[in-house]
C-alpha positions as CSV (number, residue, x, y, z in Angstrom):
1,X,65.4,85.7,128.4
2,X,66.6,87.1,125.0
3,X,64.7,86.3,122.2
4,X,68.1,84.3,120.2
5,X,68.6,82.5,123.3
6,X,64.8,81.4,124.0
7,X,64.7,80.4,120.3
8,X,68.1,78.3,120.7
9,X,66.6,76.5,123.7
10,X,63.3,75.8,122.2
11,X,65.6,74.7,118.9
12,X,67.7,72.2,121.3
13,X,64.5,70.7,122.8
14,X,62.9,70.3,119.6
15,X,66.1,68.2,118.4
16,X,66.3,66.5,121.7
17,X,62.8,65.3,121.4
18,X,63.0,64.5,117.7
19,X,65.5,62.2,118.6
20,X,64.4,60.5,120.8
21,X,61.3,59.9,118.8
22,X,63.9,58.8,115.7
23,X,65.9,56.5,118.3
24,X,62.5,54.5,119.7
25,X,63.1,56.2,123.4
26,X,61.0,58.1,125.2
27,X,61.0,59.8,128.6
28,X,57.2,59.0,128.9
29,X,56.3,58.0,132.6
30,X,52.4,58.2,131.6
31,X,52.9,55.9,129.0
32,X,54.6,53.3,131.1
33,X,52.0,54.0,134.2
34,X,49.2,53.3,131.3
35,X,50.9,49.4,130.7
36,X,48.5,47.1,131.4
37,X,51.1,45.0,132.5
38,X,54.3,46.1,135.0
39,X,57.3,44.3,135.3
40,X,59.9,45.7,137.6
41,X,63.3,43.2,136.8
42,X,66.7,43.4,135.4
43,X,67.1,42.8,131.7
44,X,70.8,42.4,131.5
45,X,73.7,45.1,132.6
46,X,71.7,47.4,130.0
47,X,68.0,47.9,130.5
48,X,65.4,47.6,133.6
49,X,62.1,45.7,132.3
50,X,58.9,48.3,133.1
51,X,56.0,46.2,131.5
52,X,54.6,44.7,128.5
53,X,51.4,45.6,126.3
54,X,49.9,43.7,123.7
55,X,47.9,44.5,121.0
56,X,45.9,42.6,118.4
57,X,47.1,43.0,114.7
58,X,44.3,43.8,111.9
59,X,44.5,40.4,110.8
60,X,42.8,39.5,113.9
61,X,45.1,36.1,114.4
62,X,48.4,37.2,115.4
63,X,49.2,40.1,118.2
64,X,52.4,42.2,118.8
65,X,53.8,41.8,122.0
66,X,55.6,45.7,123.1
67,X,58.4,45.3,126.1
68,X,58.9,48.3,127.5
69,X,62.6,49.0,128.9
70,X,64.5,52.0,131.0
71,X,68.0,52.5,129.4
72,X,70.4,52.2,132.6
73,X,73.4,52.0,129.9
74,X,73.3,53.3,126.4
75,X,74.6,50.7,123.9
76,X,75.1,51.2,119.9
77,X,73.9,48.7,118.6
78,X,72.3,47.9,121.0
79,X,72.1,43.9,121.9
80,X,69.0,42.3,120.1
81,X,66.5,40.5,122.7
82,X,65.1,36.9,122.0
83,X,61.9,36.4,123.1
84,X,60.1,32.9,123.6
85,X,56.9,31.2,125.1
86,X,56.1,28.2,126.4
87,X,52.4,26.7,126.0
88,X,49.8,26.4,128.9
89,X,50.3,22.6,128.3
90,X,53.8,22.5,128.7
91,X,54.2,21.8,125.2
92,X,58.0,22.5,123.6
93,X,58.7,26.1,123.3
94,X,58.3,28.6,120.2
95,X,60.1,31.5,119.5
96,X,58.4,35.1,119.0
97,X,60.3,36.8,116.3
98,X,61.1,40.8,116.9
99,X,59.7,43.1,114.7
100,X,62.3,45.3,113.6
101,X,65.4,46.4,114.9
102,X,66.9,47.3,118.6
103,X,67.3,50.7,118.2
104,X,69.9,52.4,120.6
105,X,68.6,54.7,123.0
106,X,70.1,57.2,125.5
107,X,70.1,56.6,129.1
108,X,67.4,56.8,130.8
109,X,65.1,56.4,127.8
110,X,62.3,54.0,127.2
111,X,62.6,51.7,124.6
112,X,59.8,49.4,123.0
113,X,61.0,46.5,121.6
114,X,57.9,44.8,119.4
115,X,57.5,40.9,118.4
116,X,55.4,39.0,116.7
117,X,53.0,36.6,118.2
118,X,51.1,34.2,115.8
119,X,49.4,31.7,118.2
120,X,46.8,31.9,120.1
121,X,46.1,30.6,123.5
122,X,47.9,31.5,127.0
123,X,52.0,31.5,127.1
124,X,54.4,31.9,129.6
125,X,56.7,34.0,127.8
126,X,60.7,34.6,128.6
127,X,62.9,37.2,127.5
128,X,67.2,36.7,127.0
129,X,69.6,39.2,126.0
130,X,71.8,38.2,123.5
131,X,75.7,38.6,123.7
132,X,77.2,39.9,120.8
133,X,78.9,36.3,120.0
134,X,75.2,35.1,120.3
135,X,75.5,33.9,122.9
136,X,72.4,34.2,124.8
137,X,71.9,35.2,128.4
138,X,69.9,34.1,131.5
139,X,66.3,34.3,131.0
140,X,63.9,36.7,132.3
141,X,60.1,35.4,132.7
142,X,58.0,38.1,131.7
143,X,55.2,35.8,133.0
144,X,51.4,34.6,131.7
145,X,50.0,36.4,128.2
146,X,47.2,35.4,127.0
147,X,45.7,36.1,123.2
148,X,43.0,35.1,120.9
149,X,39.4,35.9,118.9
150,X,36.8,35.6,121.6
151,X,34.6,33.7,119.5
152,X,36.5,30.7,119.5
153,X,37.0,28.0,122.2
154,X,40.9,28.8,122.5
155,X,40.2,32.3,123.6
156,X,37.9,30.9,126.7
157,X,40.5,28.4,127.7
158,X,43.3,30.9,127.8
159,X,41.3,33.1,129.6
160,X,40.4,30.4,132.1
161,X,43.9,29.3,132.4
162,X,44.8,32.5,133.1
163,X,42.0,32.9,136.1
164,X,43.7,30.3,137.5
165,X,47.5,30.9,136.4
166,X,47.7,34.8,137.1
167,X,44.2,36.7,137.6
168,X,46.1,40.0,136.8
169,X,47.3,39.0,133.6
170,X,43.4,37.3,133.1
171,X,42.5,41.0,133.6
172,X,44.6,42.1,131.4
173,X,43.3,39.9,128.5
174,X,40.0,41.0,129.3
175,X,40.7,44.3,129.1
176,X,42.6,44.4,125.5
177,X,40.1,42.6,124.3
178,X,37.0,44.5,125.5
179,X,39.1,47.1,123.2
180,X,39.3,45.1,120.2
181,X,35.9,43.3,120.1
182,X,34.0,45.9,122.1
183,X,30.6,44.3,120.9
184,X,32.1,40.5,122.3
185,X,30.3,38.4,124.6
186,X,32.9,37.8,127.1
187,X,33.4,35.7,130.3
C-alpha cells in the first residue's frame, strides 16, 4: 500500500474511533463479555439490552447503575430511558435519575447509559423507553441489584435477599464489593 493511502486509512480509523468514543458507543465485545451482569432483551425498536454493571461512587452511599445497549437503529436524539426500582419489601417505587445525556450512537454501537442510585438495599429494577411525547413505553425488568457498605445491617439483608431472590445477581454483589472494600468481612 502507498504510503498517502495507508496514512488516509489510518486517518479515517482514527476519526472513526474518536467518534465513537465522543458519541458514548463502542464496538467493545470484551467489555460487554466482562459485565458482571448479562441481559439479552429488547429495549424498544432501537436498542438490544447486553447487561448492567454497577459501581460504588466515592461517597460510598450512592452507586451508578451502567446499562449497556447494542444500537440496532441509530436515533438523533436519541429517546432518553427511565429507569426505576422497586424495594425488596414491595414498598412503592423510586425513580433512578440518569446521569447525563442519551447520546446517539451509530448502529451497531454500544451505548452506556449511567443513573444514579442513592439507596441502599436490594431492588428490582425496570427500564422504559420514553416516546418523544413522553409518553413512556412497556417496561423491561432488568431484574435483582443489590448495593450497600458492608458494614452495615442493610448490606447483609440485601445480600441475603438476593441468595434467595437471584444467586447470580448475589454473586454479583459479592463480587463489586470484594472490589470496593477489599479488606471487608463478607458473608
Amino acid at each position: 500500500m502507498r504510503a498517502p493511502a495507508a496514512a488516509t486509512l489510518l486517518a479515517c480509523a482514527c476519526l472513526s474511533a474518536l467518534a465513537g468514543i465522543a458519541t458514548g458507543c463502542r464496538h467493545d465485545s470484551h467489555e460487554l463479555a466482562s459485565l458482571p451482569v448479562h441481559i439479552d432483551k429488547p429495549l424498544g425498536a432501537d436498542l438490544q439490552l447486553a447487561g448492567l454493571r454497577i459501581t460504588t461512587r466515592h461517597d460510598r452511599r450512592s452507586w451508578i447503575v451502567t446499562v449497556y445497549s447494542k444500537v440496532l437503529n441509530a436515533r438523533n436524539p436519541r429517546p432518553p430511558l427511565w429507569v426505576h426500582a422497586y424495594p425488596q419489601d414491595a414498598g412503592p417505587y423510586f425513580i433512578v435519575d440518569p446521569v447525563g445525556t442519551f447520546r446517539p450512537a451509530s448502529v451497531g454501537g454500544v451505548v452506556q447509559d449511567e443513573f444514579l442510585l442513592t439507596k441502599a438495599g436490594a431492588f428490582n429494577v425496570y427500564i422504559v423507553v420514553t416516546g418523544a411525547d413522553g409518553a413512556l413505553g412497556p417496561a423491561v425488568g432488568l431484574g435483582w441489584v443489590g448495593v450497600g457498605d458492608p458494614d452495615t445491617p442493610e448490606y447483609h439483608v440485601a445480600y441475603r435477599f438476593l441468595q434467595e431472590a437471584d444467586d447470580t445477581r448475589a454473586a454479583a454483589m459479592l463480587e463489586q464489593t470484594q472490589h470496593v472494600y477489599p479488606t471487608a468481612r463478607l458473608p
